[in-house]
TIRO-2110 file (N, C-alpha, C; in Angstrom, 1 decimal):
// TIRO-2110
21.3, -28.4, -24.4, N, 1, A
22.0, -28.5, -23.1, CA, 1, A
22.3, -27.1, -22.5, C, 1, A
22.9, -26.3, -23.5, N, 2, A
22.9, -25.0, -22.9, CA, 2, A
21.4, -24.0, -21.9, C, 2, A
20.5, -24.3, -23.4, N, 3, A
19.5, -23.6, -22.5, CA, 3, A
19.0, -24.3, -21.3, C, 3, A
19.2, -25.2, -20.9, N, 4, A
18.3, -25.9, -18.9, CA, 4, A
19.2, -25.9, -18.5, C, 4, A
20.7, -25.2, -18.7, N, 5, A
22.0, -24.7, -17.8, CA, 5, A
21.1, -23.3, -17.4, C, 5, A
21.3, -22.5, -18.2, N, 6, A
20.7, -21.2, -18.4, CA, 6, A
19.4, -21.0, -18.0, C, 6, A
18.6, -21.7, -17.8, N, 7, A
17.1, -21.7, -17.6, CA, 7, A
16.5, -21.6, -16.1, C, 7, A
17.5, -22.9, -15.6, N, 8, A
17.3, -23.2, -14.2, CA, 8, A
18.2, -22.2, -13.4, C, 8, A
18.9, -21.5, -13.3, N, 9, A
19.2, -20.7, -12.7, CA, 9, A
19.2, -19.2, -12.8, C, 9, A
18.2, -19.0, -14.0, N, 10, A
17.3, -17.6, -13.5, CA, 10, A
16.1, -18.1, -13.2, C, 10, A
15.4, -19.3, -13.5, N, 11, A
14.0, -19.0, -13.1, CA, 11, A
14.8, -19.7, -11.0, C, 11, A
15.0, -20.2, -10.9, N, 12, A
15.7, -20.0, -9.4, CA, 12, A
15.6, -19.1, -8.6, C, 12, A
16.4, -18.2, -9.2, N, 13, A
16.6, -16.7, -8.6, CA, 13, A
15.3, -15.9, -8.7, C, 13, A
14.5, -16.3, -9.4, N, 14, A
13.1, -15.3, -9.4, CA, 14, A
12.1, -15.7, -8.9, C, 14, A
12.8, -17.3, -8.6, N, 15, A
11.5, -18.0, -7.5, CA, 15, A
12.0, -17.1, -6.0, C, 15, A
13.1, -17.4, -5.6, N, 16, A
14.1, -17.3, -4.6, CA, 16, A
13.2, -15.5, -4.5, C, 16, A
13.8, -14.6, -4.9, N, 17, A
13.8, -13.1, -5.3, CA, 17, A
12.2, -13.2, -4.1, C, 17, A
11.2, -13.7, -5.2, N, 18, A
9.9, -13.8, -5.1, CA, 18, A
9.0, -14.0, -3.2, C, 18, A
9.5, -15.5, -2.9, N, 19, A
9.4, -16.1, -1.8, CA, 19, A
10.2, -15.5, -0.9, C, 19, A
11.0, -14.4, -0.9, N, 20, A
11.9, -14.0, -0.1, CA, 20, A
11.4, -12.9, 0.7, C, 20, A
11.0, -12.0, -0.5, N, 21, A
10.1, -11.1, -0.4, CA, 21, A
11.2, -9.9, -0.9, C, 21, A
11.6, -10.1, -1.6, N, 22, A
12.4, -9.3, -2.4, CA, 22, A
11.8, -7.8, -3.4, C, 22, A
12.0, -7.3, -2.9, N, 23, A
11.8, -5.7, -3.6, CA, 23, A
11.6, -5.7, -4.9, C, 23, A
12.2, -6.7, -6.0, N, 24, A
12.4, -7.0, -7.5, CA, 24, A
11.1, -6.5, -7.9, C, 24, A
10.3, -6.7, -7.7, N, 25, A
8.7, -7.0, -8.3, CA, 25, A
7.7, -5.9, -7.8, C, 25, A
7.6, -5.2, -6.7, N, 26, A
7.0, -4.2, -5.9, CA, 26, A
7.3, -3.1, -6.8, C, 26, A
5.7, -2.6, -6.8, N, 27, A
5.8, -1.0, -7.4, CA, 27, A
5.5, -0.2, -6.2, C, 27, A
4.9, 1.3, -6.2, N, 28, A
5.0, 2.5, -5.4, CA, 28, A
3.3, 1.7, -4.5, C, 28, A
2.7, 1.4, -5.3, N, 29, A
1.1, 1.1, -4.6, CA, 29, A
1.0, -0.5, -4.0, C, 29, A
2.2, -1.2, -4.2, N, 30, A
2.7, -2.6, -3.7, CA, 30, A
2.8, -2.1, -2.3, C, 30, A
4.1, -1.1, -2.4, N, 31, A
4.7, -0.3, -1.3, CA, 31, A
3.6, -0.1, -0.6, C, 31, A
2.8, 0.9, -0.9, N, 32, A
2.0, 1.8, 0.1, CA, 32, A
0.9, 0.8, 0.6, C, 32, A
0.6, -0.2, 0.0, N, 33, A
-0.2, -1.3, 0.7, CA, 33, A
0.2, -2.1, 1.5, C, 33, A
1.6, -2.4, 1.7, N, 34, A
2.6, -3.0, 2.8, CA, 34, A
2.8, -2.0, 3.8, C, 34, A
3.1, -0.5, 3.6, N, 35, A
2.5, 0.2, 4.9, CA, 35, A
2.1, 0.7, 5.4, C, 35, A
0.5, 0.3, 4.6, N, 36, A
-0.7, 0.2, 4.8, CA, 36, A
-1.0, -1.1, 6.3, C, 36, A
-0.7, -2.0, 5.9, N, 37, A
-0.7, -3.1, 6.9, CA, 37, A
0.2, -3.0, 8.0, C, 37, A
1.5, -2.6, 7.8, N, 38, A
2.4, -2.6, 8.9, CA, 38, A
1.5, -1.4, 10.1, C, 38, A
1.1, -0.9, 9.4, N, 39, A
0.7, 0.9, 10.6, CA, 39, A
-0.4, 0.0, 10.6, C, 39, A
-1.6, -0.5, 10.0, N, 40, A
-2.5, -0.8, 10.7, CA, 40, A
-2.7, -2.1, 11.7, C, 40, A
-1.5, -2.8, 11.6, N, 41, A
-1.1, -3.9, 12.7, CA, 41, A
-0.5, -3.1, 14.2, C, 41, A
0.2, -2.0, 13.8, N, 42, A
0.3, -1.5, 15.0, CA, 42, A
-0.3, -0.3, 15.4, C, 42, A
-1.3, 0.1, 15.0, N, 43, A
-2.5, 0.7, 15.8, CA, 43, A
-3.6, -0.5, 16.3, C, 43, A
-3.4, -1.7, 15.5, N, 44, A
-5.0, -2.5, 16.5, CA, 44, A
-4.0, -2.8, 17.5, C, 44, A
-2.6, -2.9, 17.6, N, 45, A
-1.8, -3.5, 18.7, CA, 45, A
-1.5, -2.2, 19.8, C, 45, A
-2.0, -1.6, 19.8, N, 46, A
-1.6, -0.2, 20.9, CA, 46, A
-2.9, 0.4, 21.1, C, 46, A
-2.8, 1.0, 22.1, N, 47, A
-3.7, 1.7, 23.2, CA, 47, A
-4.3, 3.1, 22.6, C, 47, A
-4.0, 3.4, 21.4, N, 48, A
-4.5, 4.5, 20.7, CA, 48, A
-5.8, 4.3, 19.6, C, 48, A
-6.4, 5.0, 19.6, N, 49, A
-7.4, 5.3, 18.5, CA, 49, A
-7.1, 5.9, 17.2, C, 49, A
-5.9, 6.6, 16.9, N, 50, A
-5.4, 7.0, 15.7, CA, 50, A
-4.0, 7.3, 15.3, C, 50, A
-3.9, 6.5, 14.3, N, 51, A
-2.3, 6.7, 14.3, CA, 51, A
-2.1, 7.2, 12.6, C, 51, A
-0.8, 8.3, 12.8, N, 52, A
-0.8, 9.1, 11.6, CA, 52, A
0.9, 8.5, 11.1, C, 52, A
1.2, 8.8, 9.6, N, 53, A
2.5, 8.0, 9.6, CA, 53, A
2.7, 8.3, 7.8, C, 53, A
3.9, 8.9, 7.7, N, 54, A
4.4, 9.0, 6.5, CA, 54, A
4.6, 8.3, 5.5, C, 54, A
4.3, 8.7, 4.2, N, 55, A
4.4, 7.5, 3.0, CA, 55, A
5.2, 8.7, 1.9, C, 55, A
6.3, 8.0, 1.4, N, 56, A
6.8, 9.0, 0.1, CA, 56, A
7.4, 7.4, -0.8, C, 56, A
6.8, 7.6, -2.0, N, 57, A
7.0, 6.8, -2.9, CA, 57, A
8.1, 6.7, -3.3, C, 57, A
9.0, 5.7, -3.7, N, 58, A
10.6, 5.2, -3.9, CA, 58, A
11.2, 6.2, -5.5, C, 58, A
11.5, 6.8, -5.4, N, 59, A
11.7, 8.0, -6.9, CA, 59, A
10.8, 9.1, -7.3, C, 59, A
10.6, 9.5, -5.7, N, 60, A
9.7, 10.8, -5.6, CA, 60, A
10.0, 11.6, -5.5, C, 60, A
11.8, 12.0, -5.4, N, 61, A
12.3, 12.5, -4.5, CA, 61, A
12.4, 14.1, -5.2, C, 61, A
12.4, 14.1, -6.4, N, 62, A
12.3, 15.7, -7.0, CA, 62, A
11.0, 15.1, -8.4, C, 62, A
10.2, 14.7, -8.0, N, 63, A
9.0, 14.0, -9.0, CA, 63, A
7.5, 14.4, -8.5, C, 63, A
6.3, 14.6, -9.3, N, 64, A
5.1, 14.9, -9.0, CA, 64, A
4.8, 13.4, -8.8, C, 64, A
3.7, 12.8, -7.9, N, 65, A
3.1, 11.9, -7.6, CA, 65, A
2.0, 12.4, -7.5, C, 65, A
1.2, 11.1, -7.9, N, 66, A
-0.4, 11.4, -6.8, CA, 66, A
-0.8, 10.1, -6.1, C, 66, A
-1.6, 9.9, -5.4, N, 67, A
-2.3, 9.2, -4.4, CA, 67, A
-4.0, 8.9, -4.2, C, 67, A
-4.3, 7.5, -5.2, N, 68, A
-5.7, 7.9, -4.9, CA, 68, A
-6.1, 6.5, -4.7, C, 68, A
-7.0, 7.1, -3.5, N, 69, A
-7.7, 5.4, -2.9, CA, 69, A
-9.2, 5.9, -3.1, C, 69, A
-9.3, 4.8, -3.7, N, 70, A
-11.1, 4.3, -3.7, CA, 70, A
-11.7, 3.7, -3.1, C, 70, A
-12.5, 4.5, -2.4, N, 71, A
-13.3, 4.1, -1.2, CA, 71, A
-14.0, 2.3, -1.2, C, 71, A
-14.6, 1.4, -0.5, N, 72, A
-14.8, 0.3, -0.6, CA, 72, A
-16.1, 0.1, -0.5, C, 72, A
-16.8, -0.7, -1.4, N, 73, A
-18.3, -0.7, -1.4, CA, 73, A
-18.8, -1.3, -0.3, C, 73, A
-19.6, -0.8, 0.4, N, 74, A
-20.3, -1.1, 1.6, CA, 74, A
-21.3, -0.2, 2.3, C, 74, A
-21.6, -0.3, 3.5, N, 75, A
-22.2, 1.1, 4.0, CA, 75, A
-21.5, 0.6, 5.6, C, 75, A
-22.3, 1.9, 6.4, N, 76, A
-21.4, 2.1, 7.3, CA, 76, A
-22.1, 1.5, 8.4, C, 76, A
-23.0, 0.4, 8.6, N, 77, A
-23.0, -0.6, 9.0, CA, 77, A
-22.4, -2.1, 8.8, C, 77, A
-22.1, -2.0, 7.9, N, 78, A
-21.3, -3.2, 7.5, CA, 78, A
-20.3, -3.3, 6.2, C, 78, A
-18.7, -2.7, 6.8, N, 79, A
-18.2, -2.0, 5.8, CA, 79, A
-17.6, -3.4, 5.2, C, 79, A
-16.8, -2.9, 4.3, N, 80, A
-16.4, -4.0, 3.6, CA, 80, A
-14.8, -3.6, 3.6, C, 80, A
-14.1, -4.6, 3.5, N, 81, A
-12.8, -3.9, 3.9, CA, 81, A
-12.7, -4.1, 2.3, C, 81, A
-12.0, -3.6, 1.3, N, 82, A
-11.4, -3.4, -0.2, CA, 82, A
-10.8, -2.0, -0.3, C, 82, A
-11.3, -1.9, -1.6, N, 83, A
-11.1, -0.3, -2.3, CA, 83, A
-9.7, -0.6, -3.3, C, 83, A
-9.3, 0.1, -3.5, N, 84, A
-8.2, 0.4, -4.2, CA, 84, A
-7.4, 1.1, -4.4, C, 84, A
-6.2, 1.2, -4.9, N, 85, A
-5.4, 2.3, -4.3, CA, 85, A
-4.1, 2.3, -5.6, C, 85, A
-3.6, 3.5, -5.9, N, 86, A
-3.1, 3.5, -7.1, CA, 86, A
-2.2, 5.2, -6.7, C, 86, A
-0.9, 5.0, -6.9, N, 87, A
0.2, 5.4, -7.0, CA, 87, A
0.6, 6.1, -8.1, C, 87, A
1.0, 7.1, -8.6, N, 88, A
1.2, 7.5, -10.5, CA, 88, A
2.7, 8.2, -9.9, C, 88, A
3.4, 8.3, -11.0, N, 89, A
4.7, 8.5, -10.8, CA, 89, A
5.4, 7.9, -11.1, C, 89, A
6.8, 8.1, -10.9, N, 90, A
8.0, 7.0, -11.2, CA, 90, A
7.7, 5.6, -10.0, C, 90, A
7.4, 4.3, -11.2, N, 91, A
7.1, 3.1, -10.3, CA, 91, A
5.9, 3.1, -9.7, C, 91, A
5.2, 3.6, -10.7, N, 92, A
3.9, 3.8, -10.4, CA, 92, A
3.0, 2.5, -10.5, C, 92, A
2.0, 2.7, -9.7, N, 93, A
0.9, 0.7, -9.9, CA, 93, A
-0.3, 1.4, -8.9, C, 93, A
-0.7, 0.0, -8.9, N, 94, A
-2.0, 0.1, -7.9, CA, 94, A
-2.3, -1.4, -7.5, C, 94, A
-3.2, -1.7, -6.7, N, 95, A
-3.2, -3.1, -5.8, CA, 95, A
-4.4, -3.0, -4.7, C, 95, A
-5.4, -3.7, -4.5, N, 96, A
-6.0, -4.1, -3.9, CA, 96, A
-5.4, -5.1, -2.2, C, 96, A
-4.7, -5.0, -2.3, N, 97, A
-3.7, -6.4, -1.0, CA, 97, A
-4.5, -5.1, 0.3, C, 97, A
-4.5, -3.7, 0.4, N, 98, A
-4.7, -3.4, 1.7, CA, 98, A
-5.7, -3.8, 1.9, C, 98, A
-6.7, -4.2, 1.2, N, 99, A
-8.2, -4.4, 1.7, CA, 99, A
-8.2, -5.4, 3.0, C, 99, A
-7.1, -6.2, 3.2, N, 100, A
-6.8, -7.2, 4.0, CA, 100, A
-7.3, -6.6, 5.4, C, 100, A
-6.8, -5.7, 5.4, N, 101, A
-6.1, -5.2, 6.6, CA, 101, A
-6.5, -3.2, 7.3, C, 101, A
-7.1, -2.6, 5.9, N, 102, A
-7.7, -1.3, 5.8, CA, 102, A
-9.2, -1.4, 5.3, C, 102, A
-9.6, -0.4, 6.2, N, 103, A
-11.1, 0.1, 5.1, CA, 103, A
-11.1, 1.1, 4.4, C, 103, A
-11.6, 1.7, 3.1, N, 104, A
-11.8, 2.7, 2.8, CA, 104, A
-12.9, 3.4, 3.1, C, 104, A
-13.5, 3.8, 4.0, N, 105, A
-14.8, 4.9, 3.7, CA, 105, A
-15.2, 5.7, 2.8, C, 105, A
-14.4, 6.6, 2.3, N, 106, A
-14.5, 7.6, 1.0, CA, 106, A
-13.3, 7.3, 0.7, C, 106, A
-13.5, 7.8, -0.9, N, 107, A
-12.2, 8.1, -1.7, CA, 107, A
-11.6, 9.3, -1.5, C, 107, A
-10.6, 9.1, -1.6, N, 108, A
-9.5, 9.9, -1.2, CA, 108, A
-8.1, 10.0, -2.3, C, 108, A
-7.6, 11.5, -2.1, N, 109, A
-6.9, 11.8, -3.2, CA, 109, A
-5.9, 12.8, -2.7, C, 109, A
-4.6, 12.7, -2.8, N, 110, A
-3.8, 13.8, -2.7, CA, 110, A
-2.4, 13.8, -4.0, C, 110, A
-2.1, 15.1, -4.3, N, 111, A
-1.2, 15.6, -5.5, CA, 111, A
0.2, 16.1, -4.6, C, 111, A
1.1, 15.7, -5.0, N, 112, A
2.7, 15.8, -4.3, CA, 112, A
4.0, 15.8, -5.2, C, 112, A
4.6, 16.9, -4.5, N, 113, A
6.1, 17.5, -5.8, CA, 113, A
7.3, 16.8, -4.5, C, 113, A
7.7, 15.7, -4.5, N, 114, A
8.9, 15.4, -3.6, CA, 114, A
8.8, 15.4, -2.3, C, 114, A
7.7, 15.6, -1.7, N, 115, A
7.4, 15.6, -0.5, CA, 115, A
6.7, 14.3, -0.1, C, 115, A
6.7, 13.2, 1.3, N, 116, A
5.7, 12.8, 2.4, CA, 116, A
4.5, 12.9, 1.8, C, 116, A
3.5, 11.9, 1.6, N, 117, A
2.3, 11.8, 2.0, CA, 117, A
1.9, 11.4, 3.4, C, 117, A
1.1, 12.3, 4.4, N, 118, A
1.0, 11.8, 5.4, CA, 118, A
-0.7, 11.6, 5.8, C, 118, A
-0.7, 9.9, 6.6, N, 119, A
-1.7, 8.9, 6.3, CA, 119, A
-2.1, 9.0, 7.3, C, 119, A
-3.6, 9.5, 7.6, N, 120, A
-4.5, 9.1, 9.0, CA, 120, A
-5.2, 7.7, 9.1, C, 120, A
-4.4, 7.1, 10.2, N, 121, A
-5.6, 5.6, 10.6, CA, 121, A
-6.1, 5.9, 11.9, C, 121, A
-8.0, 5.4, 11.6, N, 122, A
-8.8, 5.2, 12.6, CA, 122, A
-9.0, 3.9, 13.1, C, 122, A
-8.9, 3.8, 14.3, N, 123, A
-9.5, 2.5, 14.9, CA, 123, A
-10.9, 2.7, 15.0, C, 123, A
-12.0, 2.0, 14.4, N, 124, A
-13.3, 2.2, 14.3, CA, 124, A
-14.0, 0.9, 14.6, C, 124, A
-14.8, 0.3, 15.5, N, 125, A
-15.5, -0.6, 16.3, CA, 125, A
-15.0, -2.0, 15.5, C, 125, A
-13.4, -1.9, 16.0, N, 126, A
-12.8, -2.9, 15.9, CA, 126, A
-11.8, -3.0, 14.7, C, 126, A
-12.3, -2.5, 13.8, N, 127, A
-11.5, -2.4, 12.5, CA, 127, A
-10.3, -1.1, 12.2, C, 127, A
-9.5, -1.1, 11.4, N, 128, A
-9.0, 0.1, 10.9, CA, 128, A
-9.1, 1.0, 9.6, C, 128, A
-9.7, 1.9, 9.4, N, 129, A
-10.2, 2.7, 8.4, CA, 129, A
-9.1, 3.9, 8.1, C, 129, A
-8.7, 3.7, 6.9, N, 130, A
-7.8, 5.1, 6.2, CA, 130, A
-9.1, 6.4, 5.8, C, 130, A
-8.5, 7.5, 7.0, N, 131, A
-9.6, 8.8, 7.4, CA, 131, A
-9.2, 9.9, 6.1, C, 131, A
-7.9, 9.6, 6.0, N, 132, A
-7.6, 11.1, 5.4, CA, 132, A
-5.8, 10.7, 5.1, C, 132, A
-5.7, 11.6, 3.8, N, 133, A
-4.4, 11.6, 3.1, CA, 133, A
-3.9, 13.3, 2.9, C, 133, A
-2.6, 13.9, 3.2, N, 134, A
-2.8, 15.1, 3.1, CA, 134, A
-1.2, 15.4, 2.8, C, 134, A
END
């Protein structure tokens, strides 16, 4: 009796947590793939062709990180939106979810001590492509 007192009200809260959209579960490359999508929803929604936009991982703040996205198989007739993308650091991961919504062209790599990663998006014949990380 104790344990389905006990049972049902954490698995509850982790469904709840979950479907909420609760932070609990997101790592740094969770992160960066959600503002991966938010900056590329508002570059196809604005009058610009490139929009640039800061990323610093959640416990970076006096920590080395790095940042590496792998480019997505295709050619440059018919790209393929994927790739991958991986975070190292405190809360470190990696996640494929931008492919949704980003292209990779090349792979791309940047090294950082507590500082901003800052992320170039192209609007490219229709789609949005990550140009450069620096």
């Amino acid at each position: 009796m104790l344990r389905s007192k006990l049972v049902l009200p954490i698995s509850t809260s982790l469904l709840l947590s979950v479907f909420t959209g609760c932070a609990i579960l997101e790592d740094n490359g969770t992160r960066l793939a959600f503002a991966l999508e938010r900056e590329s929803k508002a570059l196809l929604t604005s009058g610009k062709d490139e929009l640039q936009f800061e990323f610093k991982p959640q416990g970076a703040a006096n920590h080395d990180y790095e940042i590496k996205m792998l480019r997505a198989k295709g050619n440059s007739e018919k790209p393929f939106y994927g790739g991958y993308i991986t975070v190292s650091g405190e809360d470190r991961g990696g996640t494929s979810y931008q492919g949704r919504y980003v292209n990779i062209p090349k792979s791309l790599h940047v090294a950082k001590h507590g500082e901003a990663t800052v992320i170039t998006l192209r609007k490219v014949e229709g789609r949005v492509d990550v140009v450069d990380i620096k």
